[in-house]
N, C-alpha and C positions, 0 to 999 in steps of 0.2 A: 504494500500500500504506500500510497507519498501523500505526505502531510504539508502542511505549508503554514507559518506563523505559531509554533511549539519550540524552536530553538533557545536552549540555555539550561545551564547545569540541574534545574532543578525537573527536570522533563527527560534527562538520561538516564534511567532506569524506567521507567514505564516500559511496558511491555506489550502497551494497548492503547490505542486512541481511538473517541469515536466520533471521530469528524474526519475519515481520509476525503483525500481528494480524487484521489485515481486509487484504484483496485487493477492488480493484474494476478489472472489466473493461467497458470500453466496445465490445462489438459494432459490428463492422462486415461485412458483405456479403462478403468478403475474409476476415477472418479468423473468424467466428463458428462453423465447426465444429470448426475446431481449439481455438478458446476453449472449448468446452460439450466436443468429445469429449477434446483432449488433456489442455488445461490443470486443468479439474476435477478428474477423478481426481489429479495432478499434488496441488493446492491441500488437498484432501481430508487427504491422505497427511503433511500436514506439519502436528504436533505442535502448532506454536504458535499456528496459524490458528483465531479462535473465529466468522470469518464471511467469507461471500465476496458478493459484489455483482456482479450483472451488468446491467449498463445497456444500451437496448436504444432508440438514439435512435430509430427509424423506425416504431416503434408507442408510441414517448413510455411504456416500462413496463421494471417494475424486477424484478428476481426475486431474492431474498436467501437466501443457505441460511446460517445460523446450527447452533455445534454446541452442546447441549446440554451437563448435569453428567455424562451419560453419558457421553458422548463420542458421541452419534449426531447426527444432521444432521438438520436442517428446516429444510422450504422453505414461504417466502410471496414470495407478488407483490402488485403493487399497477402503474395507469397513474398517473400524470401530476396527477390529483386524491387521488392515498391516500399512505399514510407507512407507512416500515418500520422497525422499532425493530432496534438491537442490543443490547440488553443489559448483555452482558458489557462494552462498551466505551460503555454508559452516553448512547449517541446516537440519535438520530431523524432520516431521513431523509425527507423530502419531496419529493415528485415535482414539485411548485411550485417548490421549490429547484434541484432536479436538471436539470428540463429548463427553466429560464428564459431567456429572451432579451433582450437588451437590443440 
């Protein structure tokens, strides 16, 4: 999860906030319906999330739902060669980053 506006020593131990900004979920075989049916709705529902990320190691592709000034949800994907921007949190992610190997 990435938070924004929580920095300073008395906030380094927490182990939990609940105001993220962005949520990303890495998919797996195992949990992947509970990610997409439970967790989304879940993720949706809370206030201070302006994006959710779901990573999707086994087809190397990303699917981002971003909320709008509305407060509505849009979704873009992108594989392994594309980039998806957030906005609100002023970042760009790349599928060259994301799935890299060393």
């Amino acid at each position: 999860t990435v938070y924004c506006g929580r920095s300073g020593p008395e906030n380094d131990k927490m182990k939990a906030f609940d105001d993220p900004k962005m949520v990303v979920e890495v998919l797996s075989p195992s949990t992947r319906t509970r990610d997409i049916e439970v967790k989304l709705p879940e993720y949706r529902a809370m206030e201070s999330i302006e994006a959710i990320l779901y990573v999707d190691p086994d087809d190397e592709s990303m699917h981002l739902e971003t909320r709008d000034s509305n407060r509505n949800w849009t979704v873009s994907s992108c594989g392994a060669a594309g980039e998806l921007t957030v906005d609100a949190l002023n970042l760009a992610l790349t599928g060259a980053e994301v799935f890299a190997r060393s």
